[in-house]
N, C-alpha and C positions, 0 to 999 in steps of 0.2 A: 784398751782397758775393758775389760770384763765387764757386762750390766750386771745390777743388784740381782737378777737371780738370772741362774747360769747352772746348768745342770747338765751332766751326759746322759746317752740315751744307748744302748747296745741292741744289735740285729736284733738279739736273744729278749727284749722287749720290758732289758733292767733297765730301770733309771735309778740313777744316785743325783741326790743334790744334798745341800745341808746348810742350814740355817748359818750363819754369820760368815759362809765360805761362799764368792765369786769367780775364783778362780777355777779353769778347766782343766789348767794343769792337776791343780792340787787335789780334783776330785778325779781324775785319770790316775794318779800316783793309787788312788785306793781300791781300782779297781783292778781285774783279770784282762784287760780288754791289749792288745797289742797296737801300737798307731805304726804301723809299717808299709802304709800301701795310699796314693795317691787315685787306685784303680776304685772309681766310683761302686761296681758291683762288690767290691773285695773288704770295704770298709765295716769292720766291726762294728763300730759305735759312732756317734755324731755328739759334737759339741752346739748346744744347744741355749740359745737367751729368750728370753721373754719378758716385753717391757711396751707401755703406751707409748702410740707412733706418736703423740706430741711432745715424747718424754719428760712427761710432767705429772710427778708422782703424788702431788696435793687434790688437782683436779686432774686425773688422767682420762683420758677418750678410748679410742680401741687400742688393746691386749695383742701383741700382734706376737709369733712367734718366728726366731730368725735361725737360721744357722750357721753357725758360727766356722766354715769348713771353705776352703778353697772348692772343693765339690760339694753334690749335694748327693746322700748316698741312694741308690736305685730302690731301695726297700724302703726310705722313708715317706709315708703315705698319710693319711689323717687319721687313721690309728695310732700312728707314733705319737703324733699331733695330739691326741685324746690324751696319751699319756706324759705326757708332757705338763699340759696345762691344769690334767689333776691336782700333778704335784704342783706347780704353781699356784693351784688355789691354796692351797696349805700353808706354802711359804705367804700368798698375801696376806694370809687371816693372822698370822703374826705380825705381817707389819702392819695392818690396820688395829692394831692394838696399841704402836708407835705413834705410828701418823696421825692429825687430825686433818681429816678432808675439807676444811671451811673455804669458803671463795675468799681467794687475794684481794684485799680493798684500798684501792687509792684513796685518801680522807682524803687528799685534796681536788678530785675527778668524781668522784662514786657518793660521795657521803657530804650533805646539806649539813653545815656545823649549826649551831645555836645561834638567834638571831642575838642573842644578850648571853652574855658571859655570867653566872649566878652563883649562887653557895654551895651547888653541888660540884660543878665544875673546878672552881678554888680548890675545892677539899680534893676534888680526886690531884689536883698541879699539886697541894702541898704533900698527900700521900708519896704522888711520886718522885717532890723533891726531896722527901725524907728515905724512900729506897733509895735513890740515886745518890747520895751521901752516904749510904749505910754501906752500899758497895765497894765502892772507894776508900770506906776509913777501914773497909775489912782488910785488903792485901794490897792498897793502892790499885786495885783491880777496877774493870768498869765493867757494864751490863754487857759490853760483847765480850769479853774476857769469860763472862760468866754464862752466856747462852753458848758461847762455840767450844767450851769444856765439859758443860753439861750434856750437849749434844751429841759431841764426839765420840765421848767416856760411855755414854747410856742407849745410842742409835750409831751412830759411824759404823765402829766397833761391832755393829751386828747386822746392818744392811748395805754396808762398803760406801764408798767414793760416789756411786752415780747417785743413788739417790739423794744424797746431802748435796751433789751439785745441784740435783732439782731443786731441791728446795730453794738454796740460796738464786737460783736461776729464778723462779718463779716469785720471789718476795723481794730479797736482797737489789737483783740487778732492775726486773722489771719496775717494782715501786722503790725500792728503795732510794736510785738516784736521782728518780723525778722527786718523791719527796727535799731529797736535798738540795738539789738544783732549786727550788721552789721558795726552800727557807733561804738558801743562800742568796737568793734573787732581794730578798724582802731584810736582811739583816747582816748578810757578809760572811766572811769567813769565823768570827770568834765562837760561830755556836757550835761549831762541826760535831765534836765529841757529844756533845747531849743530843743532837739531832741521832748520831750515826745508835746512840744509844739507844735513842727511843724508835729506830728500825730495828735493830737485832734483840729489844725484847718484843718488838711484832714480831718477826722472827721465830723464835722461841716457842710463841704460842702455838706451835701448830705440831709440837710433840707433845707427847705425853710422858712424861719422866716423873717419880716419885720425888716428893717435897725432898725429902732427907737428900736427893743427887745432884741437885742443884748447886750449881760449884758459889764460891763468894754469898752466900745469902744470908747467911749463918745468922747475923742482926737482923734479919726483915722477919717481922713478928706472921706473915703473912701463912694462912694453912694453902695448900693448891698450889698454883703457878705464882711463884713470887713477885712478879711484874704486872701483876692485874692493876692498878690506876693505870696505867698506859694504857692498855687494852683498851679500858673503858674510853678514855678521851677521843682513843684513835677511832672507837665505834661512834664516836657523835662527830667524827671529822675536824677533830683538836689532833696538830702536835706541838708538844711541848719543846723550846729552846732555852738555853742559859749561857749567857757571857761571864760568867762569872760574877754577876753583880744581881742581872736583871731574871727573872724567867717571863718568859712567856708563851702566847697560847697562838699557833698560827691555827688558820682556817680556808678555804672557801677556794677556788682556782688558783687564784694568783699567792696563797699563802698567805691571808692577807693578816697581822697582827689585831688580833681581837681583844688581847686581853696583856697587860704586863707590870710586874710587881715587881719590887724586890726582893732579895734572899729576906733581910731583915725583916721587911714588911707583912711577907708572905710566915712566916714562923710565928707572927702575930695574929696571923689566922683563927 
């Protein structure tokens, strides 16, 4: 599979690449170049990626350029190199318009939750048990229904497959199954869906997609990112669970239950 950017490069010192295209074929198809020769000296053009060796497109480290070619062509030197990562920077300054660069935070590793559970906290659980049913009464849809269509629809769609694997790579697998392993340690299996929820609107926050694209939100009164009560609990090292009856507020290493109301109770808020 082709990286998020992927560009060809000719002797002749043209480069083509193009915004929502990773493919080398499909940018060969548009050019004059001939692919007929395996003879290193003989190669017109090189198929060319550039992506952070940690591939990790939220917090990425060194930019490294590769080439994409059983050989490596005799004239490519670090003038090619130069042109190359020009274009590069071009295509990144559009995707940092997508992306948000914030550091991945485990609330239950990284972040000291509240020693007393108080009225600001309640309000942000009953905020976001009042998203979290607004979702659901929209299209029977959930928060990940609605972050991975949103996502798709609005970034996929314009910086391909590897980058969205970063992401979910970087948030999804690294925090996301310790978080659930964590709640599931402390409460069982009946929370999964509100837990896996309130990872995939962590998730979410780290594009930037217009209010109107937001798939399923249509009820949530909210201007910005629609999931912000999550946000917030998750930045004081709260996550929220719900069996169906109960919610509640894990915290601290162990996930430890800090806080837990009922639906009925919590609406009396």
């Amino acid at each position: 599979m082709c990286k998020a950017f992927s560009c060809i490069i000719g002797k002749d010192k043209k480069i083509l690449w193009k915004w929502k295209v990773d493919s080398h074929d499909e940018l060969w198809k548009d050019s004059n170049y001939k692919d007929e020769t395996l003879d290193k000296s003989k190669m017109t053009f090189a198929r060319i990626e550039i992506y952070p060796d940690n591939n990790d497109w939220i917090q990425p480290d060194k930019f490294s350029i590769h080439i994409d070619e059983k050989i490596k062509p005799t004239w490519f030197d670090k003038e090619y190199e130069k042109i190359c990562f020009d274009a590069f920077e071009k295509w990144k300054a559009k995707l940092d318009r997508i992306l948000i660069h914030n550091k991945v935070m485990n609330p239950f590793k990284e972040i000291e939750p509240p020693k007393k559970i108080g009225i600001r906290q309640i309000k942000l659980l009953k905020e976001w048990a009042s998203v979290w049913d607004s979702v659901w009464a929209s299209v029977r849809a959930s928060v990940r229904d609605s972050v991975r269509d949103s996502v798709r629809d609005s970034v996929w769609d314009s910086v391909g497959d590897s980058v969205g694997d970063s992401v979910w790579a970087s948030v999804g697998d690294s925090v996301g199954d310790s978080v659930w392993a964590s709640v599931w340690d402390s409460v069982g299996d009946s929370v999964r869906a509100s837990v896996w929820d309130s990872v995939w609107a962590y998730i979410g926050s780290f594009f930037r997609i217009p209010r109107k694209d937001w798939k399923h939100t249509e009820k949530i009164k909210y201007t910005g990112y629609p999931f912000k009560p999550l946000i917030r609990l998750w930045e004081m090292g709260l996550v929220p669970s719900f069996d169906g009856t109960i919610w509640r507020l894990h915290g601290g290493k162990n996930a430890k239950i800090l806080f837990e109301i009922t639906k009925k109770e919590l609406n009396k808020e």
